[in-house]
KOLLORO-249927 format. One record per residue (C-alpha): residue in three letters; y, z, x. Coordinates in Angstrom, 3 decimals, decimal comma. Layout:
<rs>
R  rest        py        pz        px
R   ala         Y         Z         X
...
</rs>
This chain:
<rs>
R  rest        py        pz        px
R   unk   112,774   134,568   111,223
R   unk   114,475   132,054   108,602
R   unk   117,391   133,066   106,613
R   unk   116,979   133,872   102,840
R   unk   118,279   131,427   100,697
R   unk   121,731   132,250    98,685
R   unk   120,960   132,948    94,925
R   unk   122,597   130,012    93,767
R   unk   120,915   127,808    96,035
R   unk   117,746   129,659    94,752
R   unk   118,674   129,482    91,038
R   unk   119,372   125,574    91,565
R   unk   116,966   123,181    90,489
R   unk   114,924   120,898    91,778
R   unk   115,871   117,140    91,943
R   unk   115,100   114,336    89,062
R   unk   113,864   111,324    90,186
R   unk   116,761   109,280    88,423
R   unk   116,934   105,637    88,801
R   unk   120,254   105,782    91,471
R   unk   118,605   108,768    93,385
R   unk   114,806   106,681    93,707
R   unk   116,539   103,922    94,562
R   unk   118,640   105,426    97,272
R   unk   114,943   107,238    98,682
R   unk   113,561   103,563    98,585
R   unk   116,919   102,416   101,101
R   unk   115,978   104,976   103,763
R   unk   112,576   104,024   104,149
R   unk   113,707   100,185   103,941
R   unk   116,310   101,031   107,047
R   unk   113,994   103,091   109,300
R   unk   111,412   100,420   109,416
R   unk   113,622    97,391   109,491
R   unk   113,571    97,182   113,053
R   unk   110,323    98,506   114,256
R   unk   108,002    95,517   113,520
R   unk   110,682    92,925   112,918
R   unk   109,706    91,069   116,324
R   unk   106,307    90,214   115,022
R   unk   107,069    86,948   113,468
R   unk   108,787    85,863   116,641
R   unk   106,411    86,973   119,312
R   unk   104,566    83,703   120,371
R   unk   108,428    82,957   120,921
R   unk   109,415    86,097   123,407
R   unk   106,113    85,643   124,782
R   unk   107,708    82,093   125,841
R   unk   110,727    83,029   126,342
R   unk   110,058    85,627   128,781
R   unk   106,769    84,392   129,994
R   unk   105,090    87,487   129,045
R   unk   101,363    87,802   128,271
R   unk    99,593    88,465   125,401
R   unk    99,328    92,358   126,737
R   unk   102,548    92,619   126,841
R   unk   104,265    90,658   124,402
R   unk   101,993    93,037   122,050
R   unk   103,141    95,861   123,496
R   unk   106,853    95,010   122,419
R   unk   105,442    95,925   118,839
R   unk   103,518    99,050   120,706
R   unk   106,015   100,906   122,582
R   unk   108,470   101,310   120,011
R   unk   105,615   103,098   117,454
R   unk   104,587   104,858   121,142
R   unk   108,062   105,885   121,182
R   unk   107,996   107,340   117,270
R   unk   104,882   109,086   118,009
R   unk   106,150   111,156   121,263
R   unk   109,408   112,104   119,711
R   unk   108,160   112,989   116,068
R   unk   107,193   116,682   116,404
R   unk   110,652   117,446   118,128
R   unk   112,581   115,689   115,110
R   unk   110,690   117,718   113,178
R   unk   111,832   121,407   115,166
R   unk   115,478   120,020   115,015
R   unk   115,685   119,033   111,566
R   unk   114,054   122,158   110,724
R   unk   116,929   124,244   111,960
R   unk   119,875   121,623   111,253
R   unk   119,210   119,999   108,557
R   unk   118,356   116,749   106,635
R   unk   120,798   114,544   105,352
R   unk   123,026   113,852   108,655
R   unk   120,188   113,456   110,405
R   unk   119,301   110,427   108,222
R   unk   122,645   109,087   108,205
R   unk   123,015   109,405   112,019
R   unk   119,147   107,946   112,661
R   unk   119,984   104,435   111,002
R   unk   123,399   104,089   112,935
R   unk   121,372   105,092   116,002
R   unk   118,597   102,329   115,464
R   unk   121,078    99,600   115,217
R   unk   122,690   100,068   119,098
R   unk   119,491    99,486   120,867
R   unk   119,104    96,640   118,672
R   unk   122,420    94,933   119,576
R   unk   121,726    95,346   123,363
R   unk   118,362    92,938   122,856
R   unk   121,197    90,281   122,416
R   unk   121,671    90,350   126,448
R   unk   118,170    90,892   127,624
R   unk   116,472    88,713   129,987
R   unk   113,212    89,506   131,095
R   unk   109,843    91,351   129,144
R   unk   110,439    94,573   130,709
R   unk   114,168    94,928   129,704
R   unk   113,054    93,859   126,161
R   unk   110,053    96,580   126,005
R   unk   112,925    99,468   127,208
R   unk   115,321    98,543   124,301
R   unk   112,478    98,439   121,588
R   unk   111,058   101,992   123,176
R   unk   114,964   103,116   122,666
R   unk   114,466   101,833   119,261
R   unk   111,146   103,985   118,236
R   unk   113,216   106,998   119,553
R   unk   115,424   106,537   116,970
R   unk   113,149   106,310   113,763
R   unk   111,640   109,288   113,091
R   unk   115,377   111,056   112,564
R   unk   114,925   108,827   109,485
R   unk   110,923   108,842   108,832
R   unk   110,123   112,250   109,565
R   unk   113,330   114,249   108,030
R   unk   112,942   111,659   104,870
R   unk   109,317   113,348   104,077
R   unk   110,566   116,925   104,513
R   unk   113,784   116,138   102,295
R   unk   111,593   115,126    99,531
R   unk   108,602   117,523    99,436
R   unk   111,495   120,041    99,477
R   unk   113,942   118,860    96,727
R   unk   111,293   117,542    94,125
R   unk   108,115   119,199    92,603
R   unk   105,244   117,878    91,075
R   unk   104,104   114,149    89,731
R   unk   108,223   113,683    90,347
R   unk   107,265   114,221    94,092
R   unk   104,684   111,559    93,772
R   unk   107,072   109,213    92,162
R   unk   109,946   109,986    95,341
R   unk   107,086   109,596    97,859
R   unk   105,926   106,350    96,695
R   unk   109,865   105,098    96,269
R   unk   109,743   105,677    99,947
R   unk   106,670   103,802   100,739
R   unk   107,612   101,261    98,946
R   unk   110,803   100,952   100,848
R   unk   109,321   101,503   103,936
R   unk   106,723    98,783   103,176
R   unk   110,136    96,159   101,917
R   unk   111,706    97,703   105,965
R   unk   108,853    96,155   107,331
R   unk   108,792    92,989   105,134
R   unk   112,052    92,449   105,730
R   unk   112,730    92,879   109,086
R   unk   109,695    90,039   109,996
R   unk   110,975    87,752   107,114
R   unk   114,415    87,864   108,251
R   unk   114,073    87,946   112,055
R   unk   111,756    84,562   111,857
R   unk   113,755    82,802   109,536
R   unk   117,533    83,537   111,803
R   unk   115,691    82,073   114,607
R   unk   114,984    78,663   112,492
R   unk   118,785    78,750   112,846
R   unk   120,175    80,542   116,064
R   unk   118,543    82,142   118,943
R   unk   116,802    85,266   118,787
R   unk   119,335    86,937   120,683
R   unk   121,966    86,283   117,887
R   unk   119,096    87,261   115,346
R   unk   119,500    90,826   116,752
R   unk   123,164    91,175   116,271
R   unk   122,540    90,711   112,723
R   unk   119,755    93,201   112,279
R   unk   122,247    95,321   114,360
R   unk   124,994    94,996   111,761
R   unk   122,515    95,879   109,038
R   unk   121,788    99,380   109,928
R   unk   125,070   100,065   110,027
R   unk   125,554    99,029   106,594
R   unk   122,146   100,514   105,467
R   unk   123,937   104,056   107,449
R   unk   126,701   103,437   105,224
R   unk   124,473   103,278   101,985
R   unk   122,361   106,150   102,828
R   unk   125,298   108,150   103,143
R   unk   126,713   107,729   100,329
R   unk   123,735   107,764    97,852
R   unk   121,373   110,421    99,378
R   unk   122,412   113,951    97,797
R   unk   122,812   117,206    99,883
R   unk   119,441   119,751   100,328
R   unk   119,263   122,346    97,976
R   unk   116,291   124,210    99,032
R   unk   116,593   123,933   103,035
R   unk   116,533   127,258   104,882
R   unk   117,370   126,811   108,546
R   unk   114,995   127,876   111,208
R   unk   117,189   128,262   114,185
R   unk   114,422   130,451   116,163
R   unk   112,531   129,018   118,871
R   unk   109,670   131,373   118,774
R   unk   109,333   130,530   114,752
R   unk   108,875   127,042   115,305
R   unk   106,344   127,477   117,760
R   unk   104,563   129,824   115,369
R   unk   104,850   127,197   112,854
R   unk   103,534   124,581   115,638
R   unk   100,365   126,755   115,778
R   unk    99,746   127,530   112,139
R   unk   100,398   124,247   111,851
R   unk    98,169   122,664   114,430
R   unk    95,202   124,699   112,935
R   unk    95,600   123,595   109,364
R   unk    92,297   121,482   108,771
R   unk    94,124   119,691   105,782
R   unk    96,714   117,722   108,501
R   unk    94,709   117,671   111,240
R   unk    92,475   115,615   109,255
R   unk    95,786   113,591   107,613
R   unk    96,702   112,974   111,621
R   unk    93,563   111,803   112,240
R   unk    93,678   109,215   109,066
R   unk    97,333   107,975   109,728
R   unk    95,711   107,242   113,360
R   unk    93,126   104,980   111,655
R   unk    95,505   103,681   109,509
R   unk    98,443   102,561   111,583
R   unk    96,066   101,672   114,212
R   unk    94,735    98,698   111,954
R   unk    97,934    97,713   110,462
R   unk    99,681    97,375   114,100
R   unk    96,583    95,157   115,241
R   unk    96,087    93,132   112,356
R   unk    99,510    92,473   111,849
R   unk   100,370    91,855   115,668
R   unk    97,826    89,414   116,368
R   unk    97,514    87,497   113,455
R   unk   100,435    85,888   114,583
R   unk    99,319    84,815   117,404
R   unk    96,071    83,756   116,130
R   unk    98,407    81,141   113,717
R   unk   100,578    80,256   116,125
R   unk    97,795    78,719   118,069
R   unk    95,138    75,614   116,765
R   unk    94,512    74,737   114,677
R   unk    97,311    76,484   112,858
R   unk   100,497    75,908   114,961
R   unk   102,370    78,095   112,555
R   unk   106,116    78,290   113,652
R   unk   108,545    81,073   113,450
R   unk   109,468    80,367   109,558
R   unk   106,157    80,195   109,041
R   unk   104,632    83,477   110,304
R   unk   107,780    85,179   108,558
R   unk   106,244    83,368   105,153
R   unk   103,048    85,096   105,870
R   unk   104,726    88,666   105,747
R   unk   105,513    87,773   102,062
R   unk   102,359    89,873   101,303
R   unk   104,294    92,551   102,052
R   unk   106,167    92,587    98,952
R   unk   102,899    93,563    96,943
R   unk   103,072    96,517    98,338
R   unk   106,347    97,177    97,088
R   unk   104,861    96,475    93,296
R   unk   101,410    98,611    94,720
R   unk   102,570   101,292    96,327
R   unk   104,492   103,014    93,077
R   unk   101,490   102,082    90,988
R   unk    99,523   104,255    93,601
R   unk   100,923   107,277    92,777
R   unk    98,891   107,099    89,333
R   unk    95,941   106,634    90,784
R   unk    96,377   109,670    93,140
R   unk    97,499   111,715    89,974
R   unk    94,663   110,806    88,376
R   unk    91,792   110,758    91,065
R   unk    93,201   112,988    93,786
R   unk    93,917   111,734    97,111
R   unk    90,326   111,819    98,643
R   unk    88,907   109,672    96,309
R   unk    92,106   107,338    96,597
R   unk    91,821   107,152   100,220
R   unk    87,817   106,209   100,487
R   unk    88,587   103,655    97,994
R   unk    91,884   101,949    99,381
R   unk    90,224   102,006   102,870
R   unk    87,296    99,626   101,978
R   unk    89,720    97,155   100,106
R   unk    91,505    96,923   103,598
R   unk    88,463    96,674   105,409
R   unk    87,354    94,087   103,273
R   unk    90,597    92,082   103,633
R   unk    90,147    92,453   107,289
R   unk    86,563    91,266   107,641
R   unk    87,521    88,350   105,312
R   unk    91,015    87,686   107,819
R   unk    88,001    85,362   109,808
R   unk    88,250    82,490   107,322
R   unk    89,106    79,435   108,378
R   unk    91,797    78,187   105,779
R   unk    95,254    79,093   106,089
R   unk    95,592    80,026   102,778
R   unk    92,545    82,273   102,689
R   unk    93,169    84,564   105,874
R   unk    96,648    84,661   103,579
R   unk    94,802    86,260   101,006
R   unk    92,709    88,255   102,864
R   unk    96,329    89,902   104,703
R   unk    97,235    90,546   101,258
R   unk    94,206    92,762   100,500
R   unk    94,176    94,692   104,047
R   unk    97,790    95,307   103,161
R   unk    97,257    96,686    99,673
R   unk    94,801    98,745   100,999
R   unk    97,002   100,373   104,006
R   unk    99,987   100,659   101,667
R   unk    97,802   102,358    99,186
R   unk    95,820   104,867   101,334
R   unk    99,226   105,503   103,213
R   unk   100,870   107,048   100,046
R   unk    97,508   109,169    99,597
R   unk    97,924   110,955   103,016
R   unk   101,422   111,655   102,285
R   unk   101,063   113,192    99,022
R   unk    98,299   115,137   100,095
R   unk   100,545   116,422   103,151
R   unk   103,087   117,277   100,557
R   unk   100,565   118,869    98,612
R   unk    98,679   120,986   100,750
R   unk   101,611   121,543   103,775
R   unk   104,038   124,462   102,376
R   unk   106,123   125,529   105,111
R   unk   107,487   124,001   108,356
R   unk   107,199   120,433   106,259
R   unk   109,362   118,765   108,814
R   unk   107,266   119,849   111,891
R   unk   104,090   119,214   110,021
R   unk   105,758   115,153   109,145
R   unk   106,622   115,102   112,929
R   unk   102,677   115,703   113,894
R   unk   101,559   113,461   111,196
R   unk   103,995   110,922   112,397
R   unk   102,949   111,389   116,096
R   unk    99,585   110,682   115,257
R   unk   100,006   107,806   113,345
R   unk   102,260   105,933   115,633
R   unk   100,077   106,905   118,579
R   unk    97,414   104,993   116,588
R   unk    99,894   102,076   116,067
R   unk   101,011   102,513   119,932
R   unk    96,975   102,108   120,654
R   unk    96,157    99,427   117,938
R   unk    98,986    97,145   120,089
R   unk    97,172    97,860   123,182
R   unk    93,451    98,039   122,278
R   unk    93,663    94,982   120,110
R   unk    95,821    93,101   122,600
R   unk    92,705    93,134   125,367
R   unk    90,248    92,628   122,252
R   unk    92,673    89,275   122,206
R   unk    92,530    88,297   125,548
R   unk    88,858    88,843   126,093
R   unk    87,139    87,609   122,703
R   unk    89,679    85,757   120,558
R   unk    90,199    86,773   116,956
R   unk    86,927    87,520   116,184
R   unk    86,471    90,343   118,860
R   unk    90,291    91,921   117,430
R   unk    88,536    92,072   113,465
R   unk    85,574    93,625   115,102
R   unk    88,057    96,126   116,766
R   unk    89,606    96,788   113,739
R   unk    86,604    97,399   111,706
R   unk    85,193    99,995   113,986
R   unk    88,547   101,763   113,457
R   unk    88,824   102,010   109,897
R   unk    84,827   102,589   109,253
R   unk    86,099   106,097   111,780
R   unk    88,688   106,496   108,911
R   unk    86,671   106,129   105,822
R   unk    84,394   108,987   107,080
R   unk    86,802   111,385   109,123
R   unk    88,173   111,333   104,475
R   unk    84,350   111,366   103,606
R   unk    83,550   114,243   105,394
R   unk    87,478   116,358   105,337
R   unk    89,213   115,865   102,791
R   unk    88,329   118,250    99,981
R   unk    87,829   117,115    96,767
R   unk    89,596   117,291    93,051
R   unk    87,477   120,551    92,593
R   unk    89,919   122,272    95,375
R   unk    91,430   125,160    94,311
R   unk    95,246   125,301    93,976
R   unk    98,283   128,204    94,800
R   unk   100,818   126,084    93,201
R   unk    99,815   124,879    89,629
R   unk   103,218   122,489    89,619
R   unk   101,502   120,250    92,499
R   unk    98,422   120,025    90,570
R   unk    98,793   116,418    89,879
R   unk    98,707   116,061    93,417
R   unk    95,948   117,837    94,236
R   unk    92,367   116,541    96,219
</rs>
């Protein structure tokens, strides 16, 4: 059973999304993902480097979501009964020692151990983040935090490619590493210092609760079908993302390091899109936001098989858009319709979705090998036509009726 909360903590209110305190929310999400797809722009490099093939040179993108997705739900049980904030703080120091070791390894398999170590480390930041926020704000403030954080998740993920292939345009990739390393312990340091204490967490320190909670949980329709969308959508990101590079890297393209870090530029739109998402899930629910984002990334996948550089550009830009878009959907509608147990429920969402990145990698890497480019898009459509109809036909609609009338903005 949880302990009551104190009065005071009770009679406290709930957070504002000020400037400082949306900008700090932004910084975690920026530092968990930093690491986890940073090796992207380098991989026709490590695949060199350590003569790896194509298998598993994608897999050194795939283990470390593999790793997020089989550690998630347990974050979730021990941040539930110890707490947020120095959970945070201690994830992003933890994510930078796996990524110093990289700086001494020598063969594929020694590289895909330290990235796995690196995954194990992320969802102390991504899972505890999500049940920080739908506990200290309320309402379309919630929506604002939420999409603060997926914005700064999506600049993580920009920035870790964009960095990582332009340091090896100077130094090895080795040395790259040391200097990601150092930047999660300043991003620690940050985090620390700008991310205020909970003021609605109540502890659950009882085993049998939490497994309660794991089975209410696991047979609440509304995440189930969230996990089953994240899988969609990280599944299609991972792939598209993975072996586009390789796809450049090759002829006609011949795209070096610098240059497949360039391409990640589109990432930044969806640091300008994602916070301009949470009107349109205010103002058409989530359902209708998801079927819609969906076919604008499906549509910048299909059009990925252009033959121009600058147009399979473009066409990264739109799938992106349309991932960061639909990705700030789920969440608020997790937020929304998840009331208790909100870290455990963030772990399971989380472990779905990175097992769909973990499978993207792998699928998508034999779609590779055996038919090129073209046979990856067609893998990827499949996957995201699954999504657009597992929202279709689950997610309720605007006309849903609602227990909470301060999430209403949220709500469908």
């Amino acid at each position: 059973m949880s302990a009551a909360p104190s009065p005071t903590a009770a009679a406290q209110d709930y957070y504002r999304p000020t400037v400082p305190l949306v900008l700090t929310v932004a910084l975690v999400g920026m530092f968990a993902f930093i690491q986890v797809y940073s090796v992207q722009s380098i991989l026709p490099q490590l695949q060199h480097d350590l003569n790896a093939t194509v298998v598993q040179v994608g897999n050194a993108v795939g283990v470390t979501v593999l790793a997020v997705a089989l550690i998630s739900p347990f974050i979730g049980m021990l941040s539930d009964a110890l707490g947020r904030k120095w959970l945070v703080v201690a994830s992003v120091i933890a994510l930078a020692i796996p990524t110093a070791l990289i700086t001494q390894v020598q063969s594929v398999n020694g590289l895909l151990a330290l990235r796995f170590l690196q995954g194990l480390a992320v969802p102390g930041v991504s899972v505890v983040a999500i049940a920080y926020i739908g506990e200290e704000f309320r309402g379309t403030p919630m929506v604002r935090v939420i999409t603060a954080y997926v914005a700064g998740s999506v600049m993580g993920g920009f920035l870790g490619r964009f960095l990582m292939g332009h340091l090896t345009e100077f130094m090895v990739w080795r040395t790259a590493f040391a200097v990601m390393a150092a930047l999660n312990i300043i991003g620690a340091w940050l985090v620390w210092r700008g991310l205020p204490p909970s003021r609605h967490f109540v502890p659950n320190t009882r085993f049998s609760s939490s497994l309660a909670s794991l089975n209410r949980l696991l047979h609440n329709p509304s995440l189930l079908t969230a996990c089953a969308l994240g899988f969609t959508v990280l599944f299609a990101l991972v792939g598209l993302f993975t072996f586009v590079n390789l796809h450049l890297a090759a002829a006609p393209y011949y795209f070096s390091p610098g240059d497949l870090a360039n391409i990640f530029s589109v990432y930044l739109l969806g640091v300008v899109v994602t916070p301009l998402s949470g009107r349109l899930i205010s103002r058409f629910g989530a359902r209708r936001t998801v079927l819609f984002s969906v076919i604008v990334s499906a549509l910048g996948v299909v059009c990925s098989l252009a033959q121009p550089a600058w147009g399979i550009v473009m066409a990264l830009a739109f799938a992106a858009c349309g991932v960061f878009v639909t990705q700030s959907a789920i969440m608020s509608f997790i937020a929304y319709r998840v009331t208790s147990g909100r870290s455990l429920a963030s772990g399971l969402y989380y472990s779905a979705y990175y097992l769909g990145g973990f499978t993207g990698a792998w699928i998508c890497g034999i779609a590779y090998t055996w038919w090129g480019w073209t046979g990856t898009v067609a893998t990827l459509i499949l996957v995201q036509i699954l999504g657009w109809l597992t929202a279709w036909r689950f997610m309720p609609g605007p006309s849903a009726p609602t227990t909470n009338p301060q999430l209403k903005p949220q709500e469908g």
